[in-house]
C-alpha positions as a Markdown table, in Angstrom:
| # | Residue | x | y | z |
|---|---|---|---|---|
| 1 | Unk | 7.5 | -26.8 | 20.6 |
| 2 | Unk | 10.6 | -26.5 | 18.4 |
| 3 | Unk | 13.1 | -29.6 | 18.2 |
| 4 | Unk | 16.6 | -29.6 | 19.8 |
| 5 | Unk | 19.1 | -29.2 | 17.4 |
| 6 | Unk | 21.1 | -31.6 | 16.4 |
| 7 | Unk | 25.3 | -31.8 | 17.0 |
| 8 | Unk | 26.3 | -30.6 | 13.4 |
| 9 | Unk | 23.7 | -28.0 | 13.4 |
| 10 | Unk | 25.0 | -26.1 | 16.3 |
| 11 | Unk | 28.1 | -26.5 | 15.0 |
| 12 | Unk | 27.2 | -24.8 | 11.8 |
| 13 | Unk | 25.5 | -21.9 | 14.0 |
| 14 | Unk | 28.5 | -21.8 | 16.2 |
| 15 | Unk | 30.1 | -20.2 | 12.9 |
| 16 | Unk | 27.2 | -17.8 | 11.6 |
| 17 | Unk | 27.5 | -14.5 | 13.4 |
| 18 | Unk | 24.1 | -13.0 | 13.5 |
| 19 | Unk | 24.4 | -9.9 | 14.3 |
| 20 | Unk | 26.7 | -8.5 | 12.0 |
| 21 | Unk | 25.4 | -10.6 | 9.5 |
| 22 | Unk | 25.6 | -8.6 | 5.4 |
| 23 | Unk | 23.6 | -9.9 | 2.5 |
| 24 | Unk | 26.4 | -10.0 | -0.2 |
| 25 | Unk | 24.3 | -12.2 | -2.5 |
| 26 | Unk | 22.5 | -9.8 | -4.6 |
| 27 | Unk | 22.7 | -11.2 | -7.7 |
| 28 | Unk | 21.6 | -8.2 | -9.8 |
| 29 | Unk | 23.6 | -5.9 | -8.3 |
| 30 | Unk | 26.8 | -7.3 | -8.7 |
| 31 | Unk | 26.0 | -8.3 | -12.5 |
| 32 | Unk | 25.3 | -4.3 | -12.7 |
| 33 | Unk | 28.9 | -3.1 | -10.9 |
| 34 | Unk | 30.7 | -6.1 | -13.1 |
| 35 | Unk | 28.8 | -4.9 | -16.7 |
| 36 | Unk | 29.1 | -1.3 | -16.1 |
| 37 | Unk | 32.7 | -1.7 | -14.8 |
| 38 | Unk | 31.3 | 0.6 | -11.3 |
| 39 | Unk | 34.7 | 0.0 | -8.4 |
| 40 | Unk | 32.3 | 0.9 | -5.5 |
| 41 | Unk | 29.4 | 0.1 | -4.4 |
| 42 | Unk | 28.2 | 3.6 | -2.7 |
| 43 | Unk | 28.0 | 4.6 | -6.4 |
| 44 | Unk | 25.6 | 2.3 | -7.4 |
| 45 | Unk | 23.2 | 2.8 | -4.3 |
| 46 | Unk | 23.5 | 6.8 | -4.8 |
| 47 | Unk | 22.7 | 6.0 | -8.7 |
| 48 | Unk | 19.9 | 4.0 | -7.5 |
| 49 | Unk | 18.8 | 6.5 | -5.3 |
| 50 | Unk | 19.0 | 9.5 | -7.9 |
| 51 | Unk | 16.9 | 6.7 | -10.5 |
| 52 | Unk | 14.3 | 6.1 | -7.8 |
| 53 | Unk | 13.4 | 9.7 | -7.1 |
| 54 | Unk | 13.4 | 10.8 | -10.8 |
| 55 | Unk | 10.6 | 7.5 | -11.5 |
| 56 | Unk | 8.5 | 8.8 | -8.6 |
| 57 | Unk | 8.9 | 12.3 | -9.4 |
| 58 | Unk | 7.4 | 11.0 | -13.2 |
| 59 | Unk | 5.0 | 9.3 | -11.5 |
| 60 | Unk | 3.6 | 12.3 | -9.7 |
| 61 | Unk | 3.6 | 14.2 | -13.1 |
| 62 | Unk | 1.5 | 11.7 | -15.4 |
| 63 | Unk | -1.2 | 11.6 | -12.3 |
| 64 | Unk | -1.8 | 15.8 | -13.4 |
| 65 | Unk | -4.2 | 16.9 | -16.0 |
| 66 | Unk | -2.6 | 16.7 | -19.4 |
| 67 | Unk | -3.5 | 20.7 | -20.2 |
| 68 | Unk | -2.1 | 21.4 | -16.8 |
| 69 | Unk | 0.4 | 24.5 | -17.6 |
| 70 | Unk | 2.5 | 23.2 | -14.2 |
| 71 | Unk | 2.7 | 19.7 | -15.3 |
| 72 | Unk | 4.0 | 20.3 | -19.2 |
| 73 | Unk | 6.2 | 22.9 | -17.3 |
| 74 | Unk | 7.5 | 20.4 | -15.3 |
| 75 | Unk | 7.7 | 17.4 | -17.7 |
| 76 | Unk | 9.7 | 20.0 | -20.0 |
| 77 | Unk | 12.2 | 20.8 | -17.3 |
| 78 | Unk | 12.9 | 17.4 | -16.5 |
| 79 | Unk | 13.1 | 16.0 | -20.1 |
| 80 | Unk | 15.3 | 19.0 | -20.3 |
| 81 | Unk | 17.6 | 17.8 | -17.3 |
| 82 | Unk | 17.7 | 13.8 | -18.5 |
């Protein structure tokens, strides 16, 4: 059974729209945009984005065989494109 709430609490929920509600407390991101001088943020999530798929995409290599001709192919070309 949950407690009724008390008057300043629904007064403070009164103000708090749920529904459209935006986490703008990301503490890491923001120190990123402010030391890398980024304007907008969609840059720094496509950034993100391109970093995550290049770590799983290394990932994926270092599970081959080391004398695998594909994998020091691959690990060539992508050294090659960093």
């Amino acid at each position: 059974m949950v407690r009724r709430l008390k008057y300043h609490e629904k007064k403070l929920l009164k103000k708090v729209d749920f529904i459209s509600w935006e986490v703008d407390n990301n503490i890491q991101e923001l120190t990123i945009l402010k030391r890398y001088f980024i304007q907008r943020r969609e840059d720094y999530t496509k950034y993100k984005k391109l970093t995550a798929t290049i770590r799983q995409l290394a990932k994926k290599i270092k599970v081959l065989d080391i004398k695998d001709p594909f994998r020091i192919e691959s690990s060539s070309q992508l050294l090659e494109k960093l």
